[in-house]
Each structure stands twice: as structure tokens, then as C-alpha cells.
N, C-alpha and C positions, 0 to 999 in steps of 0.2 A: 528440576532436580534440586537447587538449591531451596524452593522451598519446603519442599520435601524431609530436607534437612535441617531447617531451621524450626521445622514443624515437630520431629523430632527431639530436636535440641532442648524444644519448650515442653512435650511431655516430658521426659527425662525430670527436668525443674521442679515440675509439680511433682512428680511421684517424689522428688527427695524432700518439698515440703517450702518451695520458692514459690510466694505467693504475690509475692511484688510484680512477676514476669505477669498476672491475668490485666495487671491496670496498661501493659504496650499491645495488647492482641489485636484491638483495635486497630490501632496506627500499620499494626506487621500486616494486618490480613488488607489492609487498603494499599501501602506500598506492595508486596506481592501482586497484588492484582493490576498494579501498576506496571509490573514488569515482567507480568507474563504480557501482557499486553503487545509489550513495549517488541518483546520476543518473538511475539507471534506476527506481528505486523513485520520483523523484521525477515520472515520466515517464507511469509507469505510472497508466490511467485505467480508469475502470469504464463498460463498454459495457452500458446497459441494453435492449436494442433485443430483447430476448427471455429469458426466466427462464436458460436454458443459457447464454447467451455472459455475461449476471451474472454466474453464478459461477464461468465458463472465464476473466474478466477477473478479480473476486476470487483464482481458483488465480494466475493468473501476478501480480497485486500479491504477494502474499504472498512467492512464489517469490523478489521481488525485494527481501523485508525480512527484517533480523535479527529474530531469534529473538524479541525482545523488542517492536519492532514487529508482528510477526507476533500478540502476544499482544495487544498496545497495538486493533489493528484487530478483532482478534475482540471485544474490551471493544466497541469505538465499535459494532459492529451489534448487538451484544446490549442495550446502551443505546437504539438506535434503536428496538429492534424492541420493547420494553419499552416505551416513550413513544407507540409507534403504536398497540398494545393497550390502552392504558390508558381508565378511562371517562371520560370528558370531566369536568373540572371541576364542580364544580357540582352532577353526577347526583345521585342519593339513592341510600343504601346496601341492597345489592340488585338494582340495578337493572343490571349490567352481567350479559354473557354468563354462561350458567349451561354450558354446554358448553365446554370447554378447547379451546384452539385447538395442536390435533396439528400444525401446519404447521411449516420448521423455520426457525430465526432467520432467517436466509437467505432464506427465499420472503416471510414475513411481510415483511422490511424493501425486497424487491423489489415484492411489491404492493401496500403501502401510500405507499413512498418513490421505489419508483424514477426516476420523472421526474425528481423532486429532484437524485437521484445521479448520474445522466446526465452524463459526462466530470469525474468530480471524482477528486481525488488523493488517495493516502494522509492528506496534511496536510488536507487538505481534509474528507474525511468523519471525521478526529477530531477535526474544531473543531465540525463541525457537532452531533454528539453530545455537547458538553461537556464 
């Protein structure tokens, strides 16, 4: 919306004859693109309502984060899924699963979390994880 407006703002300019405003379009249309981004990733939520739309919702967060976000979220499930594996406090040593759990970060932090994660945001499931 506010680019919407600013986009505006800048025809407006031109029709009255501000031709100084064509040497920032550049700069405007990279910052916009910057913060729809920024909007969309903020936006963007994780539909748990079945293991596939999980991680059809993880593909499109991701799609909507830099590179380094992108890495930042794979840390936060791998953390999760790590914390949900682990043997309760307490157990005695020996006592946890003797068979490796093949499943993959992703399924484990779906069936052991997912309810939990049910409409949360980027910001949201890496506070959760720590």
C-alpha cells in the first residue's frame, strides 16, 4: 500500500514537470522491493493442518527470506527437532531409544510440534527455538 502511494506520489511529479524525482526511481523501486519482502516474510505463516501443506508452507516462508534468514530458520527446526528427540531430563543413561530415528528434521518437528506451530511466523518459531 505504501508503495502504491509513493508510486503515485511520483506520477503526480512528473505530470507537474519534477524531473529530478526520475535520477531516485532506482534507489525507490530496490528499497520497495526491499520491504515488501521484508512484509511478506513477516506475513508469511506455517499451515499445520497436514505433513505436505507443513512443508508447502515452510517452501513458501523460506522463498520469502534472505539467504541468511533462510539459514537462521533451518538452525530454528533443527534446534526444535533436537529438543523434541531428546530423553527427558532425569532418564538414566541407556535408557533412551536404541534405534535412530530415520525421519527427517521436518517430519519429526511436524509430529512432535506441530500444534505448537500452527500459524506462527518466521520471528516467531526462532524465538521459540532459542
Amino acid at each position: 500500500m505504501k508503495r502504491n502511494m509513493a508510486l503515485k506520489a511520483t506520477v503526480g511529479l512528473l505530470a507537474l514537470g519534477a524531473t529530478s524525482t526520475l535520477s531516485s526511481l532506482p534507489a525507490f523501486a530496490e528499497e520497495t522491493t526491499e520491504v515488501a519482502a521484508a512484509e511478506q516474510a513477516m506475513v508469511a505463516k506455517l499451515d499445520t493442518s497436514s505433513l505436505a501443506t507443513f512443508k508447502a508452507s515452510i517452501r513458501a516462508m523460506k522463498a520469502s527470506l534472505s539467504s541468511e534468514d533462510k539459514e537462521q530458520l533451518t538452525l530454528a527446526f533443527e534446534k526444535l527437532a533436537a529438543s523434541a528427540t531428546e530423553p527427558a531430563a532425569g532418564g538414566e543413561p541407556g535408557t533412551e531409544a536404541k534405534t535412530p530415528d530415520v525421519r527427517s528434521t521436518i517430519e519429526i518437528v511436524y509430529t512432535t510440534m506441530g500444534d505448537k506451530l500452527s500459524g506462527k511466523t518466521f520471528a516467531e518459531i526462532v524465538a521459540l527455538a532459542g
